[in-house]
PDB file of N, CA, C and O in Angstrom:
ATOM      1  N   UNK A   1       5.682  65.001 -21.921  1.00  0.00           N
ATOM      2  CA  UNK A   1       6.974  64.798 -21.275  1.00  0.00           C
ATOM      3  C   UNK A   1       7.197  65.836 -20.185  1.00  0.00           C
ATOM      4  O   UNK A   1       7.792  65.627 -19.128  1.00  0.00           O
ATOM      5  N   UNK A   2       6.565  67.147 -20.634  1.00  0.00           N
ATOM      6  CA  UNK A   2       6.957  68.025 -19.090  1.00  0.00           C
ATOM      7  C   UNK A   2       6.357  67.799 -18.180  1.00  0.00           C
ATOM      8  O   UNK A   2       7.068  67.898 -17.180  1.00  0.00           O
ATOM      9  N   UNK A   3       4.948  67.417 -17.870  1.00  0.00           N
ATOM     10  CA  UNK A   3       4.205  67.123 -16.821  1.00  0.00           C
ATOM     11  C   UNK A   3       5.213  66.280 -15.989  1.00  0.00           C
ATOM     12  O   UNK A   3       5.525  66.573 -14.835  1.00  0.00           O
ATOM     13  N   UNK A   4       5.747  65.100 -16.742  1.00  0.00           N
ATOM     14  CA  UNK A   4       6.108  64.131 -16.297  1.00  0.00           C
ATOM     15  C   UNK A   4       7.285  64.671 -15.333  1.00  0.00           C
ATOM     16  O   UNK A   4       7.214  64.920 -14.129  1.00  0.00           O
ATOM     17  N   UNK A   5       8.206  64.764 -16.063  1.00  0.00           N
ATOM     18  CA  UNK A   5       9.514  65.522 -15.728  1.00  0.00           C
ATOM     19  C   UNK A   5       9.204  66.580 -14.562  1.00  0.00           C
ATOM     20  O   UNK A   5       9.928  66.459 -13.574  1.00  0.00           O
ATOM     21  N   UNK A   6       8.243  67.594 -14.523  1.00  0.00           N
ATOM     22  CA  UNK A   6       7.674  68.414 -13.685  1.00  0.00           C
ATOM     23  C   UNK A   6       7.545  67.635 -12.079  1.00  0.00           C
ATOM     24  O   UNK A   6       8.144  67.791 -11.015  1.00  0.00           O
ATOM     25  N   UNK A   7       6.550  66.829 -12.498  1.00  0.00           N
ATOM     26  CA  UNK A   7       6.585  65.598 -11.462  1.00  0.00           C
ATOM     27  C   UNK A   7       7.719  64.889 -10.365  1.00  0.00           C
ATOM     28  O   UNK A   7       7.774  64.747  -9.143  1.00  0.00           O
ATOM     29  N   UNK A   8       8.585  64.533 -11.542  1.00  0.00           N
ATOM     30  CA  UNK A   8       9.341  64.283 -10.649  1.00  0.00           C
ATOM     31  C   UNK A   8      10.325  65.259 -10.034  1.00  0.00           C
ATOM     32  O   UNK A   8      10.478  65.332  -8.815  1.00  0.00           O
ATOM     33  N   UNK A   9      11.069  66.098 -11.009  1.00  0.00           N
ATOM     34  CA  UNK A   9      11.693  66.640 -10.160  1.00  0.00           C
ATOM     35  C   UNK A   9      11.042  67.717  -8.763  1.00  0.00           C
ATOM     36  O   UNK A   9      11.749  68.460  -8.083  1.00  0.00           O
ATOM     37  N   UNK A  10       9.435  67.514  -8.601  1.00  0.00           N
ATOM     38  CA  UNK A  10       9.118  67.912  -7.624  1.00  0.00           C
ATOM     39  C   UNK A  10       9.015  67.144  -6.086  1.00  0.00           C
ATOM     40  O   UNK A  10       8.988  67.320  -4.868  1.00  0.00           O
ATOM     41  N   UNK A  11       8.987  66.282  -7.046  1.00  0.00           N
ATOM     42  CA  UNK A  11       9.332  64.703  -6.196  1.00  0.00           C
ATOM     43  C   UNK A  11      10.214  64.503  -5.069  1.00  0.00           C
ATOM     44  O   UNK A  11      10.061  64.395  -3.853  1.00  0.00           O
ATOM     45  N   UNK A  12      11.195  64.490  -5.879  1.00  0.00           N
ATOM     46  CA  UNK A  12      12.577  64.735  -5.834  1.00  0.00           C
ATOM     47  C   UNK A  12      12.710  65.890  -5.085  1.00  0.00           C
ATOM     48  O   UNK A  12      13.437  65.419  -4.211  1.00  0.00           O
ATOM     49  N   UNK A  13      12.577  66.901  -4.805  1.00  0.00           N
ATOM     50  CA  UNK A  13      12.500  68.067  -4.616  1.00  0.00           C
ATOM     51  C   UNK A  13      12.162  67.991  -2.827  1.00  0.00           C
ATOM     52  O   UNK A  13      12.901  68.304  -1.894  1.00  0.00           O
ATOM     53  N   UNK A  14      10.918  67.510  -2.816  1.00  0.00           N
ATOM     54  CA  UNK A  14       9.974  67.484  -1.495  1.00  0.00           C
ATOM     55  C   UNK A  14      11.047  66.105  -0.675  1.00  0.00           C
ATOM     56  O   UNK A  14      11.571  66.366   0.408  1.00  0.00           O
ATOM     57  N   UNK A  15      11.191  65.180  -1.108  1.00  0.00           N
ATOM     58  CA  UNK A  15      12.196  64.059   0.018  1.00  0.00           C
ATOM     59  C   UNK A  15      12.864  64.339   0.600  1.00  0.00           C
ATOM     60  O   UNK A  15      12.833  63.860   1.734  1.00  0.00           O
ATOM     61  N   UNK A  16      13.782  65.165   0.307  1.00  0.00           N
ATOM     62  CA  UNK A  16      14.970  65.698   1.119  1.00  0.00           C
ATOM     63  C   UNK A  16      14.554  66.956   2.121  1.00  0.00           C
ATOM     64  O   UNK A  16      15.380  67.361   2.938  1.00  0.00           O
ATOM     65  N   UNK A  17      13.116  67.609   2.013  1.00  0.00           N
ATOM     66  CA  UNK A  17      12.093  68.503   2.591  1.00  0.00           C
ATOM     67  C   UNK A  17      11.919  67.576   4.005  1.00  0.00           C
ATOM     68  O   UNK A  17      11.979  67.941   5.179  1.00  0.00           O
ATOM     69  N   UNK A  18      11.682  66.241   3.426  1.00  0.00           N
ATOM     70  CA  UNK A  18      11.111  65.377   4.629  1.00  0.00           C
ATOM     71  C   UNK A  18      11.906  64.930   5.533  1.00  0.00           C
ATOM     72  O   UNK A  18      11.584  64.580   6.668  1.00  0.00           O
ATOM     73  N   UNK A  19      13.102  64.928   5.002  1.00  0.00           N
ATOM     74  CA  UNK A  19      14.243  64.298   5.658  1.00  0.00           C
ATOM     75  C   UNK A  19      14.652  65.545   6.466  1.00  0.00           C
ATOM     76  O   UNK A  19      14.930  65.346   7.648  1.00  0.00           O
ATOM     77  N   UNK A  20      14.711  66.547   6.089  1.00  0.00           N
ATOM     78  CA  UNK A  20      15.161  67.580   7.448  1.00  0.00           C
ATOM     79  C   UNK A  20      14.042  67.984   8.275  1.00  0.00           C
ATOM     80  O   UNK A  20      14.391  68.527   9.323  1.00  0.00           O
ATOM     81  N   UNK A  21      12.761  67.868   8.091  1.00  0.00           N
ATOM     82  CA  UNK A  21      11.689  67.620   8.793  1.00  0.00           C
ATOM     83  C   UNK A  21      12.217  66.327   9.939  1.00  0.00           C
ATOM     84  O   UNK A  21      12.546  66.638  11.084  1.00  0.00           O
ATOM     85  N   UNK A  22      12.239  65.194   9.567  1.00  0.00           N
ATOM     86  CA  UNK A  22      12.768  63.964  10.493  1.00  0.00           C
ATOM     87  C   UNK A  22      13.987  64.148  11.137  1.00  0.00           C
ATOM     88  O   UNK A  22      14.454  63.330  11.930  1.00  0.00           O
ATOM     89  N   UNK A  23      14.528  65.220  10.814  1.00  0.00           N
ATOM     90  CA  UNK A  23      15.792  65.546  11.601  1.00  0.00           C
ATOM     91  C   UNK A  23      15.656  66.379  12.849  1.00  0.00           C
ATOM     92  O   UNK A  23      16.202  66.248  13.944  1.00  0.00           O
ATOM     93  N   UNK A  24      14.498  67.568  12.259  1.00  0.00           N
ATOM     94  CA  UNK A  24      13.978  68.079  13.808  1.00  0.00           C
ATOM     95  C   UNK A  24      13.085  67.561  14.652  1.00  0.00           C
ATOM     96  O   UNK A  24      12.649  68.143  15.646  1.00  0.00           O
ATOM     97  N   UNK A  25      12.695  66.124  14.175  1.00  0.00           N
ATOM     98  CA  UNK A  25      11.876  66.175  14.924  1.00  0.00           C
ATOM     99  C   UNK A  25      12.189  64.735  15.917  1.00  0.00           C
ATOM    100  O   UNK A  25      11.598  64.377  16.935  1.00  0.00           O
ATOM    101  N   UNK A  26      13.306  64.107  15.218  1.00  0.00           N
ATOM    102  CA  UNK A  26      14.046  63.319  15.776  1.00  0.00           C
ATOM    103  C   UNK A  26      15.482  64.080  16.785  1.00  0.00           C
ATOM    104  O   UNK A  26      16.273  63.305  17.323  1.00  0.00           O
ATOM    105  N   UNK A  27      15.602  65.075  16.882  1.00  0.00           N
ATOM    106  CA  UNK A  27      16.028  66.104  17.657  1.00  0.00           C
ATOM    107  C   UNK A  27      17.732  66.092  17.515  1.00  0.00           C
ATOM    108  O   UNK A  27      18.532  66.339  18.417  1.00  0.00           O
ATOM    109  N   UNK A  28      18.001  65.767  16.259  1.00  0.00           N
ATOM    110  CA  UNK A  28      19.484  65.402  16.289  1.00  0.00           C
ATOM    111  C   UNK A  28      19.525  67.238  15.062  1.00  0.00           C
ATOM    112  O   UNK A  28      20.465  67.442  14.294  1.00  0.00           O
ATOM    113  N   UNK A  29      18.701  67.932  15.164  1.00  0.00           N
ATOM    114  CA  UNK A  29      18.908  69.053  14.385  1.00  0.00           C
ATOM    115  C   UNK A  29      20.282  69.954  14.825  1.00  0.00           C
ATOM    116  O   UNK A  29      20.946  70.411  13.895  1.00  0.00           O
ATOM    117  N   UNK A  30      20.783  70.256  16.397  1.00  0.00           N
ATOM    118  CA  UNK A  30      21.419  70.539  16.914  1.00  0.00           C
ATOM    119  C   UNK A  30      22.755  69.656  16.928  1.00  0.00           C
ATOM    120  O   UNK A  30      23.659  69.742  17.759  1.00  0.00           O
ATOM    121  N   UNK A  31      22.701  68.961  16.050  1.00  0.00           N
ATOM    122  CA  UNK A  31      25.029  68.286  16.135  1.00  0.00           C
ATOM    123  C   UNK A  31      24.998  68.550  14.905  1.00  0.00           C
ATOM    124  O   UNK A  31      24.157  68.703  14.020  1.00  0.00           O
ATOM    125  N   UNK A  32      26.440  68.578  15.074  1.00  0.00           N
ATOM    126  CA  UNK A  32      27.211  68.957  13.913  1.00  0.00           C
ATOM    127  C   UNK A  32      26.361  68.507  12.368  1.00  0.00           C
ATOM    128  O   UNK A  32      25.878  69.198  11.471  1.00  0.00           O
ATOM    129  N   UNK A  33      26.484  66.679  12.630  1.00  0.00           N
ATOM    130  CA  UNK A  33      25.524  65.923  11.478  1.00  0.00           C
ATOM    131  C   UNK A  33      24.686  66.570  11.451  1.00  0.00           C
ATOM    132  O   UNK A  33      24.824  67.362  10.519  1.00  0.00           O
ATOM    133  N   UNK A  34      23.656  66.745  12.065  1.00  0.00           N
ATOM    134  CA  UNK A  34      22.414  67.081  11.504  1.00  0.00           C
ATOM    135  C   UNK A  34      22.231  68.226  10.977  1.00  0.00           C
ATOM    136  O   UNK A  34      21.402  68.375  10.079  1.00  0.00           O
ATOM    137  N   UNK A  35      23.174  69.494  11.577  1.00  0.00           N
ATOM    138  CA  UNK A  35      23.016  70.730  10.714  1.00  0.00           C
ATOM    139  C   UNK A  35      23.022  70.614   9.197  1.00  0.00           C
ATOM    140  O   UNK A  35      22.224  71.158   8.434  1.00  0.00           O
ATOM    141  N   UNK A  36      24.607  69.388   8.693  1.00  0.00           N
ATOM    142  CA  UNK A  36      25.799  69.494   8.102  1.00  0.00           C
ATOM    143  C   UNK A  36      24.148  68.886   7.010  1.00  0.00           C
ATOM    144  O   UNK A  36      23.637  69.729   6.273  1.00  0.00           O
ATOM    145  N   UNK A  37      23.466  67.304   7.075  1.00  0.00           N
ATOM    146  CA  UNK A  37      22.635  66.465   6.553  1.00  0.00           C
ATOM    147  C   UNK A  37      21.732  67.865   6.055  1.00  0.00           C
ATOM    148  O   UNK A  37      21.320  67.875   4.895  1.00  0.00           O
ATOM    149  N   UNK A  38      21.392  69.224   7.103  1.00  0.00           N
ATOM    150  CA  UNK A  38      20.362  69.475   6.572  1.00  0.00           C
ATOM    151  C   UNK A  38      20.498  70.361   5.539  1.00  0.00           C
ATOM    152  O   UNK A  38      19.595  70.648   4.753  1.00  0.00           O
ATOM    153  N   UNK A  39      21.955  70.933   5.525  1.00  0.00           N
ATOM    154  CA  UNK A  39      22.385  71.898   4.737  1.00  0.00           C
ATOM    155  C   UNK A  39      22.644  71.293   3.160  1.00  0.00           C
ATOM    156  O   UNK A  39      22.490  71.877   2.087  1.00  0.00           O
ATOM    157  N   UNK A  40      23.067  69.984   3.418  1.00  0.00           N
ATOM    158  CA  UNK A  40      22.577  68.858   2.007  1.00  0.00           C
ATOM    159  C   UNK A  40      21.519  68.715   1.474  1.00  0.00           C
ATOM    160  O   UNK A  40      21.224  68.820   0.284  1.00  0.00           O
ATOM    161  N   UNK A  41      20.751  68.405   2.568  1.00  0.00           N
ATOM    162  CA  UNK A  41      19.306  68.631   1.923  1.00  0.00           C
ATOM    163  C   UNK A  41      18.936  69.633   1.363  1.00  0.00           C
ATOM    164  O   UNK A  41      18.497  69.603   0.213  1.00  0.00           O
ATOM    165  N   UNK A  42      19.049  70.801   2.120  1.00  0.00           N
ATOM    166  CA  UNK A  42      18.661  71.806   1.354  1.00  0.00           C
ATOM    167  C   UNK A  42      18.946  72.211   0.129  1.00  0.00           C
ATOM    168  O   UNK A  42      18.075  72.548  -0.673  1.00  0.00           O
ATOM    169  N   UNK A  43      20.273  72.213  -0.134  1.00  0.00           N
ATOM    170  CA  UNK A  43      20.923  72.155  -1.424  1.00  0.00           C
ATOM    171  C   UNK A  43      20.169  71.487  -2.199  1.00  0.00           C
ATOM    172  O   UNK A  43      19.498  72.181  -2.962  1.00  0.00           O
ATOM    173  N   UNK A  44      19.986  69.924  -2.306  1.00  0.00           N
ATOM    174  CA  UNK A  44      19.565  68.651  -3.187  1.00  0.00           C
ATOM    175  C   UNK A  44      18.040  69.244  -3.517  1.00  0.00           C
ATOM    176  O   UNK A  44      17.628  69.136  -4.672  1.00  0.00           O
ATOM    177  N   UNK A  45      16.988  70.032  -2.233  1.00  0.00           N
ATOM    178  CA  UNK A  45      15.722  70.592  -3.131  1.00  0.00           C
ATOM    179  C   UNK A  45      16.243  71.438  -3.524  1.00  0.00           C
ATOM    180  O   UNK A  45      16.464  71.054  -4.673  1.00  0.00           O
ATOM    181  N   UNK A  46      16.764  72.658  -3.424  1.00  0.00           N
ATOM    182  CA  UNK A  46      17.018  73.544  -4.208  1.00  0.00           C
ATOM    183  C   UNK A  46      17.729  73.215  -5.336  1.00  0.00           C
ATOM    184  O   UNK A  46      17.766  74.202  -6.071  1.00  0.00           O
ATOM    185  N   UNK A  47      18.200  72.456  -5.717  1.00  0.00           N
ATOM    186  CA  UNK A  47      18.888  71.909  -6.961  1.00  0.00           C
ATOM    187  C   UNK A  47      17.526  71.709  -8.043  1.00  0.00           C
ATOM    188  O   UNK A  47      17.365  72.254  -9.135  1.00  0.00           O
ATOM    189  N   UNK A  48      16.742  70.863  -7.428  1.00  0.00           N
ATOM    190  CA  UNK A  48      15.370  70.192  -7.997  1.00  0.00           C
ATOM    191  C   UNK A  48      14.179  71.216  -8.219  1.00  0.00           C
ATOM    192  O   UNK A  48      13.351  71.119  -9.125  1.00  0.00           O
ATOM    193  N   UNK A  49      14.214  72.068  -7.394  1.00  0.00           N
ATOM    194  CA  UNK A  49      12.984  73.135  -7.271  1.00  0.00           C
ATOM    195  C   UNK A  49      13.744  74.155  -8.372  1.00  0.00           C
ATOM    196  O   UNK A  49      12.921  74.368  -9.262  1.00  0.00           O
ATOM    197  N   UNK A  50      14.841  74.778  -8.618  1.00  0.00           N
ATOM    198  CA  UNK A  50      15.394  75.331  -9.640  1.00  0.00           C
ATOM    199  C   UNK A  50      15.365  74.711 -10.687  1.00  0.00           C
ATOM    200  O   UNK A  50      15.971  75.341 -11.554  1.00  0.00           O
ATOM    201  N   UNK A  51      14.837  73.501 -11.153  1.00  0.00           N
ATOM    202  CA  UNK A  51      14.929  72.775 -12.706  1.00  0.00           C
ATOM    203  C   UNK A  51      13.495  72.870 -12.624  1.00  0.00           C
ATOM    204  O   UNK A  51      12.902  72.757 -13.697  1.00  0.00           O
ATOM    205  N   UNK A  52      12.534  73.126 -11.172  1.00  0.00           N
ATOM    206  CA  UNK A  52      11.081  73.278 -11.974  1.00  0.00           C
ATOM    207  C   UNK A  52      10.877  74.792 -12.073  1.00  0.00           C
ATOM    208  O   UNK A  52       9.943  75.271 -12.716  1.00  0.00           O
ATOM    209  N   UNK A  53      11.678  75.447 -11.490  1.00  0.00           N
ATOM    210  CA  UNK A  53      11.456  77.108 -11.894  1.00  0.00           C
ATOM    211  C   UNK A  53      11.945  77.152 -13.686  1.00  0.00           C
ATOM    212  O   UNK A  53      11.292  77.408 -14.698  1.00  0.00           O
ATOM    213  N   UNK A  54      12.995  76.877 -13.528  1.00  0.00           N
ATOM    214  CA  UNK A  54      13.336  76.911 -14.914  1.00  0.00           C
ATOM    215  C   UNK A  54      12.467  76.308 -16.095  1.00  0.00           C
ATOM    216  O   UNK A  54      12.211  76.930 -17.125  1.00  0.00           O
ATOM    217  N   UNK A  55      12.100  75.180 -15.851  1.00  0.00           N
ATOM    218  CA  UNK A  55      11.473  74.551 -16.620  1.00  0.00           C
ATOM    219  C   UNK A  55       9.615  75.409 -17.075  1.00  0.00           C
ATOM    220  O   UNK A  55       9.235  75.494 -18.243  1.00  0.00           O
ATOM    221  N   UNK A  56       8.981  75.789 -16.174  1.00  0.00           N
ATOM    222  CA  UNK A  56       8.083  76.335 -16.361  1.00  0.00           C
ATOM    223  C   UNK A  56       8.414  78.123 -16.833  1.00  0.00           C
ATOM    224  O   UNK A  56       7.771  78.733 -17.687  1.00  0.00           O
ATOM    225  N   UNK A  57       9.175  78.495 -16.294  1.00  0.00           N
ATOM    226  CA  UNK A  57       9.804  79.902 -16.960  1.00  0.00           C
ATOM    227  C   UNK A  57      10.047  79.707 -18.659  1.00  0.00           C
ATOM    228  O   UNK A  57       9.522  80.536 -19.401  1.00  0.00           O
ATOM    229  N   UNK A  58      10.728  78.765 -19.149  1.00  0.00           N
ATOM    230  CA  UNK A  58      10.527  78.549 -20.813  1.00  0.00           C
ATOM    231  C   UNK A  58      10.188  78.056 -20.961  1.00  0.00           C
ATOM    232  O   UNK A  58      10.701  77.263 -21.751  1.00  0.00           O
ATOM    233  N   UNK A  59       8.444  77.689 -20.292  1.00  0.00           N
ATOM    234  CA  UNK A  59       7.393  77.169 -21.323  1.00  0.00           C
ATOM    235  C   UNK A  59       6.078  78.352 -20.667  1.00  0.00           C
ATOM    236  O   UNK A  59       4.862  78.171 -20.731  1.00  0.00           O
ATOM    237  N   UNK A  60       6.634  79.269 -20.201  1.00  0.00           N
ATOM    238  CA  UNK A  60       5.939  80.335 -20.506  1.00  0.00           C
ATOM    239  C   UNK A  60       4.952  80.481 -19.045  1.00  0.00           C
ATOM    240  O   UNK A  60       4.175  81.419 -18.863  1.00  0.00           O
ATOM    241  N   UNK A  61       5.084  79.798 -18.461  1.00  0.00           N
ATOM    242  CA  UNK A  61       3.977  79.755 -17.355  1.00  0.00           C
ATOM    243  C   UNK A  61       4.461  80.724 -16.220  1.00  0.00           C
ATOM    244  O   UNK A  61       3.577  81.020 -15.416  1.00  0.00           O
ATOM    245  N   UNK A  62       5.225  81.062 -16.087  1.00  0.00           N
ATOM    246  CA  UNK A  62       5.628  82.349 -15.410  1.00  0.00           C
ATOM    247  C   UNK A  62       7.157  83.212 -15.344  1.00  0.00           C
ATOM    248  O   UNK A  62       8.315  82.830 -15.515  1.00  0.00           O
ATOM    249  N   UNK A  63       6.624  84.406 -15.047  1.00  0.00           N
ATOM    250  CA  UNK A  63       6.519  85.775 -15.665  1.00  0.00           C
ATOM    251  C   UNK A  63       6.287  86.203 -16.782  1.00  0.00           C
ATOM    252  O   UNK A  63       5.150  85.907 -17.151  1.00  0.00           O
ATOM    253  N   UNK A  64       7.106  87.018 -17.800  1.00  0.00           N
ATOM    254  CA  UNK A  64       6.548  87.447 -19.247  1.00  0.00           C
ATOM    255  C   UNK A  64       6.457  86.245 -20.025  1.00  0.00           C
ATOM    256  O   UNK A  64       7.368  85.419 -19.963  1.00  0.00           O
ATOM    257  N   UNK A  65       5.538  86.078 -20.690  1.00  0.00           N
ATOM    258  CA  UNK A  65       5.151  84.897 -22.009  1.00  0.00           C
ATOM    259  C   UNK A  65       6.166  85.576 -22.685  1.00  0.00           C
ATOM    260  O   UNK A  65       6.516  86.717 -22.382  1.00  0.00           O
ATOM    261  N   UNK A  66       6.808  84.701 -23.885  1.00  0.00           N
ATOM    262  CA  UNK A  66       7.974  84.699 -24.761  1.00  0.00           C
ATOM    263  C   UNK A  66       7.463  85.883 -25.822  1.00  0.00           C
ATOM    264  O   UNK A  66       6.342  86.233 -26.191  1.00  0.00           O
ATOM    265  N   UNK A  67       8.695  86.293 -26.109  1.00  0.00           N
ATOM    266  CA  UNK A  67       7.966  87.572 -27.000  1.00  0.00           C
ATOM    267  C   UNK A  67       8.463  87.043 -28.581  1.00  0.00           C
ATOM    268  O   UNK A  67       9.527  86.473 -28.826  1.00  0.00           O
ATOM    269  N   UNK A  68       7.715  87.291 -29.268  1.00  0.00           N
ATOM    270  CA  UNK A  68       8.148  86.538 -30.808  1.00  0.00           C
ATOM    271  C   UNK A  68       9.444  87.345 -31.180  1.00  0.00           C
ATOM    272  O   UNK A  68       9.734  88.519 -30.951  1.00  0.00           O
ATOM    273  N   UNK A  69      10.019  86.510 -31.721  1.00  0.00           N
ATOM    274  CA  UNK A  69      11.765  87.024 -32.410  1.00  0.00           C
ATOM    275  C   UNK A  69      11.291  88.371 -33.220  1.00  0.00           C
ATOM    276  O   UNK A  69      10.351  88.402 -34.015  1.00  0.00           O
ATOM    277  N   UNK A  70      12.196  89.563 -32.831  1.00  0.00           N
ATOM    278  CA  UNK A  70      12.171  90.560 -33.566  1.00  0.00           C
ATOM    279  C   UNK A  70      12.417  90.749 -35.238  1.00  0.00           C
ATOM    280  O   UNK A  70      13.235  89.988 -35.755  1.00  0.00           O
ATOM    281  N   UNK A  71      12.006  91.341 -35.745  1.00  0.00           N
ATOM    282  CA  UNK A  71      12.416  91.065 -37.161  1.00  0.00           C
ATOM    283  C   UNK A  71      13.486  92.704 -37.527  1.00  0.00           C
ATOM    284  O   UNK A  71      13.211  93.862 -37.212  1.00  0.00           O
ATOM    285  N   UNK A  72      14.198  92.393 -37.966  1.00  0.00           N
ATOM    286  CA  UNK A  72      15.348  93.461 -39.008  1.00  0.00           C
ATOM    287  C   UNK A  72      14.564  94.387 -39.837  1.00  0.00           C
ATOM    288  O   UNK A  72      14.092  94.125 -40.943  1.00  0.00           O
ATOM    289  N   UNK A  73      14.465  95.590 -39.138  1.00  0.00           N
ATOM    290  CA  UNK A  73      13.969  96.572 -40.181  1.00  0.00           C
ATOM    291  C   UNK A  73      15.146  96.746 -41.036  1.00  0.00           C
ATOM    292  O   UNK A  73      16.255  96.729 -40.501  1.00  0.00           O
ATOM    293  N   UNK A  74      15.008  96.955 -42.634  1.00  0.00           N
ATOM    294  CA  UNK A  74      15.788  97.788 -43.666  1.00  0.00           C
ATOM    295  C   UNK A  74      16.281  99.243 -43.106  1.00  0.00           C
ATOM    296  O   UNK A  74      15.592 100.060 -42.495  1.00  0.00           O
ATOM    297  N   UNK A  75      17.542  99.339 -43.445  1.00  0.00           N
ATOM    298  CA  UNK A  75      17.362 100.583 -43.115  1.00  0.00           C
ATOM    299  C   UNK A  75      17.073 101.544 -44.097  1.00  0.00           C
ATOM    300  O   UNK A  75      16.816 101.220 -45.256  1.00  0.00           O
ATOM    301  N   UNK A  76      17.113 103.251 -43.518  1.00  0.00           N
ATOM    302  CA  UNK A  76      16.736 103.919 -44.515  1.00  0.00           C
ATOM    303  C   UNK A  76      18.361 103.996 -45.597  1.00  0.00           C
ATOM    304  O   UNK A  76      19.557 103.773 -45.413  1.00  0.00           O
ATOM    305  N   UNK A  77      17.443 104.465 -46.781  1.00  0.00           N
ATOM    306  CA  UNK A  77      18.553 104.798 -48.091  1.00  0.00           C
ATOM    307  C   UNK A  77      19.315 105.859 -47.119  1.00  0.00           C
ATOM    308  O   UNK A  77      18.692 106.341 -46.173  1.00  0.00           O
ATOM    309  N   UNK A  78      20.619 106.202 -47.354  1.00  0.00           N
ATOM    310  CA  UNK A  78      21.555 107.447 -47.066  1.00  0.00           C
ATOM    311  C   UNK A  78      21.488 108.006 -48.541  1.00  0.00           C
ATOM    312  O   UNK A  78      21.176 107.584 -49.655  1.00  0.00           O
ATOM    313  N   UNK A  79      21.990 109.297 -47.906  1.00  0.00           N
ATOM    314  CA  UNK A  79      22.145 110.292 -48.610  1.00  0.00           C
ATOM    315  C   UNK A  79      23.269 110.999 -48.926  1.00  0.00           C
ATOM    316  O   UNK A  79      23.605 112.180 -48.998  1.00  0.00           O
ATOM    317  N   UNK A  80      23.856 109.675 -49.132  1.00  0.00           N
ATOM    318  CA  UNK A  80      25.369 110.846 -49.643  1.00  0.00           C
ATOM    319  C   UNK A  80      25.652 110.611 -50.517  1.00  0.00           C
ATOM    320  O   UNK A  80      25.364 109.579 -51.122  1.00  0.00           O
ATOM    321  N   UNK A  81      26.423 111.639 -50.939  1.00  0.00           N
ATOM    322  CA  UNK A  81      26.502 112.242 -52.490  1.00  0.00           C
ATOM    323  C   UNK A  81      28.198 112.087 -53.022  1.00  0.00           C
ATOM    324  O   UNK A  81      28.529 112.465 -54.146  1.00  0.00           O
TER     325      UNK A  81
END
C-alpha cells in the first residue's frame, strides 16, 4: 500500500510542477493570473510532496531509523528511616 500511495501522491505532486512550467513558457507568467495559478500550484505540490516526506520519515527511510520505546527503569529503594 505505500509504494502505491507513494506513487501517487508523487504524481500528484509533479502536475501542478507542469502546469507552472506551461505557464512560463506560454508567457502569461507575468499577469496577475498567472503569478496568482502559480502560487496555487505551488502550494497543491507542496501539499503532496509533504505527505511523501512524511510518509517515508515514519517508515524510516529518512533521517534517524525509529528508536525502540524506552523501557521504565525501577527505581532505587530510598532510604528513609
Amino acid at each position: 500500500m505505500l509504494p502505491l500511495m507513494l506513487l501517487i501522491s508523487i504524481l500528484l505532486g509533479l502536475i501542478p510542477l507542469a502546469g507552472i512550467a506551461w505557464i512560463i513558457v506560454s508567457g502569461t507568467i507575468t499577469t496577475v493570473d498567472g503569478l496568482f495559478e502559480s502560487l496555487i500550484m505551488l502550494s497543491i505540490s507542496g501539499i503532496f510532496f509533504l505527505n511523501v516526506f512524511w510518509e517515508l520519515r515514519d517508515h524510516g527511510f529518512l533521517g534517524k531509523p525509529k528508536a525502540a520505546p524506552a523501557t521504565a527503569k525501577p527505581a532505587p529503594p530510598s532510604e528513609d528511616s
